[in-house]
KEZADO-720181 format. One record per atom (N, C-alpha, C): residue in one letter; z, x, y; atom name. Coordinates in steps of 0.1 Angstrom, whole numbers. Layout:
+------+-------+-------+-------+------+
| miza |    pz |    px |    py | nugu |
+------+-------+-------+-------+------+
|    a |     Z |     X |     Y |   CA |
...
+------+-------+-------+-------+------+
% end
This chain:
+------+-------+-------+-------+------+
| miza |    pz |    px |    py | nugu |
+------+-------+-------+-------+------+
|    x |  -191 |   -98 |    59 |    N |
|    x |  -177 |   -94 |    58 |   CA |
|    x |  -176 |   -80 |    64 |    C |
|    x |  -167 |   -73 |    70 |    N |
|    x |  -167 |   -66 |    80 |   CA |
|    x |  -161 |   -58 |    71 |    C |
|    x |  -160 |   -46 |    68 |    N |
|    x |  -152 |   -35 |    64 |   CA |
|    x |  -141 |   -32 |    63 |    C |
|    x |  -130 |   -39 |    73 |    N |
|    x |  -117 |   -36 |    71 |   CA |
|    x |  -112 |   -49 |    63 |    C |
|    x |  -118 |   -60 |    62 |    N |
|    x |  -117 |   -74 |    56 |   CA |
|    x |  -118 |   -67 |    43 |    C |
|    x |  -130 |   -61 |    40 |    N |
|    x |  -131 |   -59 |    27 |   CA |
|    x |  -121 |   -45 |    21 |    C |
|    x |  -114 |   -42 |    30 |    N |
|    x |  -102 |   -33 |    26 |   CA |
|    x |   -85 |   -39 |    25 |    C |
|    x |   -85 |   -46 |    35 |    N |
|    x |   -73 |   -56 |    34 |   CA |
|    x |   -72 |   -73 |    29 |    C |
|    x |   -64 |   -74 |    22 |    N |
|    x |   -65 |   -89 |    15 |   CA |
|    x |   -60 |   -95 |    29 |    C |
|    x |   -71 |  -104 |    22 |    N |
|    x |   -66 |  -119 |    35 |   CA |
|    x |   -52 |  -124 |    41 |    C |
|    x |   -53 |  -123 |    54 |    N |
|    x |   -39 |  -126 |    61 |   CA |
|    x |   -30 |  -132 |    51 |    C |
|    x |   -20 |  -132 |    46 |    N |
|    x |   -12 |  -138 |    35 |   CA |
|    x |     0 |  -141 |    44 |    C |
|    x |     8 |  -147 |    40 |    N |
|    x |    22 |  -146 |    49 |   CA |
|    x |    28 |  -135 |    43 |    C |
|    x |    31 |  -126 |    52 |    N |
|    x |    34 |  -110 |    48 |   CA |
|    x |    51 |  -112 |    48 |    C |
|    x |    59 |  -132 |    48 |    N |
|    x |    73 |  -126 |    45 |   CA |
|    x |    71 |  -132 |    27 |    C |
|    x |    60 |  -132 |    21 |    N |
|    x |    63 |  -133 |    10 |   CA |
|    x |    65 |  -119 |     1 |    C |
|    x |    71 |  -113 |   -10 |    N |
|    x |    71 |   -99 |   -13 |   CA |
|    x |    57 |   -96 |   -17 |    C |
|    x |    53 |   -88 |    -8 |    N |
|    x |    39 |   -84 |   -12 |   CA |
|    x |    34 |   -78 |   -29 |    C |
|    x |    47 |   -71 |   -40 |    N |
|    x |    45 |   -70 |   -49 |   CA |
|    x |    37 |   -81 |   -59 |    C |
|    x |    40 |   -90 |   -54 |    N |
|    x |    36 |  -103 |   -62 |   CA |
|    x |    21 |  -107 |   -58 |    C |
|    x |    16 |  -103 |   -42 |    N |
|    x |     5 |  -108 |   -41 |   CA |
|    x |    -4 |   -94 |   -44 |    C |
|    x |     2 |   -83 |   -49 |    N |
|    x |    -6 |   -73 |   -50 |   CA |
|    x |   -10 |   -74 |   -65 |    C |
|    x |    -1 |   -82 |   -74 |    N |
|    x |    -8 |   -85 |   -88 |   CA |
|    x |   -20 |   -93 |   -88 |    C |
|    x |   -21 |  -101 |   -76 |    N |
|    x |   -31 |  -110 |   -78 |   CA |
|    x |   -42 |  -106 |   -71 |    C |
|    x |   -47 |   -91 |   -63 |    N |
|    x |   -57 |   -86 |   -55 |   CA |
|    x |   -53 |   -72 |   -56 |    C |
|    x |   -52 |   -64 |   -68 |    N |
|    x |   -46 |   -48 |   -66 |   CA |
|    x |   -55 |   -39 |   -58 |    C |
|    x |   -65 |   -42 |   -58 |    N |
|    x |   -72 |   -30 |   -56 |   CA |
|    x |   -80 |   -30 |   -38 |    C |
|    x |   -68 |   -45 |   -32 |    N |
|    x |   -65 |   -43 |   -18 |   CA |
|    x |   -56 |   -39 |   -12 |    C |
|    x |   -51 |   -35 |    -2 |    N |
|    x |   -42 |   -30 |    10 |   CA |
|    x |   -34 |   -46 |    12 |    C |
|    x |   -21 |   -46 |    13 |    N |
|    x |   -19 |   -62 |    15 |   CA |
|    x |    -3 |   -59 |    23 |    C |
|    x |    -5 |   -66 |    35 |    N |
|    x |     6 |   -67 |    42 |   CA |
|    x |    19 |   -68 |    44 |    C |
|    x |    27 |   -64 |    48 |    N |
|    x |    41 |   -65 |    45 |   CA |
|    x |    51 |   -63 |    55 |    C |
|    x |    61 |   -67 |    55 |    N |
|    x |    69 |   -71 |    72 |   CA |
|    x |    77 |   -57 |    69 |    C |
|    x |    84 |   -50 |    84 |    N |
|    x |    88 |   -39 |    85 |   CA |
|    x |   101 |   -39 |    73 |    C |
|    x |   105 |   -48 |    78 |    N |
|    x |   124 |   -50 |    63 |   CA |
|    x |   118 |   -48 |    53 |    C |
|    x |   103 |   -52 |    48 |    N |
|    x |   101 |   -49 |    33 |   CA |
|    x |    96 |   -30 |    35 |    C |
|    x |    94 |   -26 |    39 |    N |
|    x |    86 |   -14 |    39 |   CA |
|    x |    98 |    -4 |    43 |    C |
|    x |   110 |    -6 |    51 |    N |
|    x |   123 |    -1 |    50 |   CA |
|    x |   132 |     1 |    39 |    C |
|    x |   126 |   -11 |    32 |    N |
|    x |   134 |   -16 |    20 |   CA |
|    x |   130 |    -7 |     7 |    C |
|    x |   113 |    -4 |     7 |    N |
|    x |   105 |     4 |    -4 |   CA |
|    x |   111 |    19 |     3 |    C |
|    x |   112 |    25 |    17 |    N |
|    x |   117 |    37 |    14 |   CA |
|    x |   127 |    39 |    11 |    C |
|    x |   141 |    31 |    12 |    N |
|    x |   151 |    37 |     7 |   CA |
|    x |   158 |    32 |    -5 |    C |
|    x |   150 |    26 |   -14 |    N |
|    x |   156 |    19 |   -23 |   CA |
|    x |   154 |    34 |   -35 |    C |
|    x |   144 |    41 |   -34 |    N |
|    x |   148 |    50 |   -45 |   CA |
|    x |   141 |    62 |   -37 |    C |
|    x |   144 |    74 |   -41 |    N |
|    x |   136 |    89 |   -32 |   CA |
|    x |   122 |    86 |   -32 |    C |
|    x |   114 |    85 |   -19 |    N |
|    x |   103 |    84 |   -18 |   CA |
|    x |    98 |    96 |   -23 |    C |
|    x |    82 |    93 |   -27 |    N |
|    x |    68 |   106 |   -29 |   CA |
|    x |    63 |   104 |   -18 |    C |
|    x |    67 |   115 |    -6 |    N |
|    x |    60 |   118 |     5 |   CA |
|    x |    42 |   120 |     3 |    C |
|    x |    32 |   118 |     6 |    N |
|    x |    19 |   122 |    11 |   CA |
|    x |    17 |   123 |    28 |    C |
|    x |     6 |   128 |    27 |    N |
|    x |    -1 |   129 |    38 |   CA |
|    x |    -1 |   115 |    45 |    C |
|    x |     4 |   109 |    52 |    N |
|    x |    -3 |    93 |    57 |   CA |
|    x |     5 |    82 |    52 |    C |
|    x |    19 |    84 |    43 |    N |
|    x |    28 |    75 |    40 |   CA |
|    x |    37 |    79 |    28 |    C |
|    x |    38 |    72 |    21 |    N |
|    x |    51 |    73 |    14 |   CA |
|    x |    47 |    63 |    -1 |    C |
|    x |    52 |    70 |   -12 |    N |
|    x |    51 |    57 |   -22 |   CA |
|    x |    67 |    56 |   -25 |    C |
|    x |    71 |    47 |   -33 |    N |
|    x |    83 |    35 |   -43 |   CA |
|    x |    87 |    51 |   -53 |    C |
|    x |    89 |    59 |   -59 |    N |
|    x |    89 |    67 |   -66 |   CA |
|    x |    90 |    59 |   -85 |    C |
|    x |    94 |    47 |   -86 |    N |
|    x |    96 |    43 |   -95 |   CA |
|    x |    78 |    34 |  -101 |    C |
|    x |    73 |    45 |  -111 |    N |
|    x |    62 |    38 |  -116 |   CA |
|    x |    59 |    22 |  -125 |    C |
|    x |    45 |    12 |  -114 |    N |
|    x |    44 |     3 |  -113 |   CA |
|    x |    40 |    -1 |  -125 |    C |
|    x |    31 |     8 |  -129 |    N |
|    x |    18 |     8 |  -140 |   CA |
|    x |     8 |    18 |  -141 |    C |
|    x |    -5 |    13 |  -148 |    N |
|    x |   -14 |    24 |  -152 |   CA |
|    x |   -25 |    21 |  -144 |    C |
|    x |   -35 |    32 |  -145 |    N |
|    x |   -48 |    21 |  -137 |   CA |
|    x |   -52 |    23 |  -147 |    C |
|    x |   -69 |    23 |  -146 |    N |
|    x |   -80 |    23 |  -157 |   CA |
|    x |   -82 |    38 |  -168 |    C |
|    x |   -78 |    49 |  -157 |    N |
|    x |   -74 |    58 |  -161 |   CA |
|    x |   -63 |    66 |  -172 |    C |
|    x |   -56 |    58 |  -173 |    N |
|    x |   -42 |    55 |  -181 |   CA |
|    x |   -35 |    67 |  -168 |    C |
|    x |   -33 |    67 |  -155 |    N |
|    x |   -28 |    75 |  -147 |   CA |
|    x |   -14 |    67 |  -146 |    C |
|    x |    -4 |    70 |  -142 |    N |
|    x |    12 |    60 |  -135 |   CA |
|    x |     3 |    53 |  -121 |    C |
|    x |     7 |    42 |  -122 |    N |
|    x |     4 |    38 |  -103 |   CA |
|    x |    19 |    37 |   -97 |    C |
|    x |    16 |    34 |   -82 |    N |
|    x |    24 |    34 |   -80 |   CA |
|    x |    26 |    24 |   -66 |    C |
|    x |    41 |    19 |   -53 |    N |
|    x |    34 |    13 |   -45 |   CA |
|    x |    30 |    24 |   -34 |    C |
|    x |    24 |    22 |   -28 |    N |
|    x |    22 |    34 |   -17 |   CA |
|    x |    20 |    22 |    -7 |    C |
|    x |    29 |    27 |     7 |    N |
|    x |    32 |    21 |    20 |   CA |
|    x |    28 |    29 |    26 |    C |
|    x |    23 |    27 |    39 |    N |
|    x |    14 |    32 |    51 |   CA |
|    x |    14 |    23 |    61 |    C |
|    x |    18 |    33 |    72 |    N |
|    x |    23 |    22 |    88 |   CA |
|    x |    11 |    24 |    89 |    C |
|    x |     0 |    18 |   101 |    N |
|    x |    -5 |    15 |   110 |   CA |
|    x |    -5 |     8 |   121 |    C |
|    x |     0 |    13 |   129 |    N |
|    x |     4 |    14 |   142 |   CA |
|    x |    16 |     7 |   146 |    C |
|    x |    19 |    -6 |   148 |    N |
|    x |    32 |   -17 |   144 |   CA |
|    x |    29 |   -23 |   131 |    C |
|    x |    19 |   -21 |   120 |    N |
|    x |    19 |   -28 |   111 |   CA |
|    x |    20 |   -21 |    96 |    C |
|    x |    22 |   -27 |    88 |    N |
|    x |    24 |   -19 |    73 |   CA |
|    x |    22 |   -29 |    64 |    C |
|    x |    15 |   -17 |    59 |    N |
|    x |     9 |   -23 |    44 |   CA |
|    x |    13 |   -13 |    31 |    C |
|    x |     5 |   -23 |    15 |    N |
|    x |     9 |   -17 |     3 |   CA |
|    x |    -1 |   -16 |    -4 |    C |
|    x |    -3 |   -11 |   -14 |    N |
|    x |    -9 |    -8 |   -24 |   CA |
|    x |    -5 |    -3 |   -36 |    C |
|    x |    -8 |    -6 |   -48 |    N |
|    x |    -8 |    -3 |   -60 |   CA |
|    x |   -15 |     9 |   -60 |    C |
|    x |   -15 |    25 |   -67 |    N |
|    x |   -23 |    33 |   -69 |   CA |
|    x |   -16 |    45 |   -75 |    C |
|    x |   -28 |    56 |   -83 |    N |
|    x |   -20 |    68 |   -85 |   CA |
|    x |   -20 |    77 |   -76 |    C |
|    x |    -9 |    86 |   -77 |    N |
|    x |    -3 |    95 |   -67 |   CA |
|    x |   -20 |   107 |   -63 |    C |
|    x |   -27 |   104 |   -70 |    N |
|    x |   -37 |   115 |   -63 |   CA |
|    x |   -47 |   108 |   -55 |    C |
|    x |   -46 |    92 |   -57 |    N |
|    x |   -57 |    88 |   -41 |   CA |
|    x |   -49 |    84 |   -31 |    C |
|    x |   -38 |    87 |   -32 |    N |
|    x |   -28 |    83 |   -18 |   CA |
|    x |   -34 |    92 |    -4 |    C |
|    x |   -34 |   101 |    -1 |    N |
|    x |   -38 |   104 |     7 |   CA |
|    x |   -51 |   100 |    16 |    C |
|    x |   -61 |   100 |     7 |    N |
|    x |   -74 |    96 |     9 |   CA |
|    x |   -77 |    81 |    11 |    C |
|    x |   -64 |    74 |     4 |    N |
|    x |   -68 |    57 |     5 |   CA |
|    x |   -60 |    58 |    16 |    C |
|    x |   -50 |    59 |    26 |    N |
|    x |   -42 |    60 |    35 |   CA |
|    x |   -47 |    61 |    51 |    C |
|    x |   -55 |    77 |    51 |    N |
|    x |   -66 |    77 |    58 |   CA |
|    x |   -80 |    73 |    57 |    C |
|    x |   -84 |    61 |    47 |    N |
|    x |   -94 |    52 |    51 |   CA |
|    x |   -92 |    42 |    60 |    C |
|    x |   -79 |    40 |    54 |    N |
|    x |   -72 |    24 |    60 |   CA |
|    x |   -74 |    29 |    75 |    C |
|    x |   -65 |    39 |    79 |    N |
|    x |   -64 |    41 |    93 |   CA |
|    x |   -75 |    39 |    99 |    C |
|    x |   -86 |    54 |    94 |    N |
|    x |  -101 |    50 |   102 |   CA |
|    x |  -105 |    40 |   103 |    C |
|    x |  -106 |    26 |    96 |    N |
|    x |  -112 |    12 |    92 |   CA |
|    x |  -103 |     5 |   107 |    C |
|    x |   -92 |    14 |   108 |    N |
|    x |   -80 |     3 |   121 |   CA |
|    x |   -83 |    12 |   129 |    C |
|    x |   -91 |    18 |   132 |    N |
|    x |   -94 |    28 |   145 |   CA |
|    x |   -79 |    35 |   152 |    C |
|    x |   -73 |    41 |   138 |    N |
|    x |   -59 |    47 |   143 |   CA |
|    x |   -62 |    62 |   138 |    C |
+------+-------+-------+-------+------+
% end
């Protein structure tokens, strides 16, 4: 299994809402069409990071009892989501990129 496989969930149809398929694989990167990712920044004031943007309205907890949250990140024409808390955003953002040679 190749490394970026093991960072992104399996091709899914990305016009389903990815919130739904992020319950069922959270702790992958999972695809999402540009209208949905337009839709997560202006639906309430984004939390800017380094490398994207999260939902500002908290999802849940992790293991940590930290808030998660979604965090969106373009790469290149594509975008993706994740569940997470606001301090591995940065760092999970530019994994993803490096892993897409962006």
């Amino acid at each position: 299994m190749s490394k970026l496989i093991e960072l992104i969930a399996e091709c899914e149809d990305i016009t389903v809402w990815p919130f739904k398929r992020a319950d069922e694989a959270p702790t992958l990167w999972h695809e999402m069409t540009e209208k949905d990712w337009w839709y997560c920044l202006e639906v309430l004031p984004p939390i800017y990071f380094a490398g994207g943007f999260a939902v500002s309205e908290a999802y849940g907890n992790d293991e940590q009892g930290r808030a998660t949250y979604w965090c969106c990140v373009q790469v290149g024409s594509r975008y993706f989501g994740k569940h997470m808390a606001v301090a591995e955003m940065p760092a999970a953002a530019r994994e993803l990129r490096d892993r897409m040679g962006q």
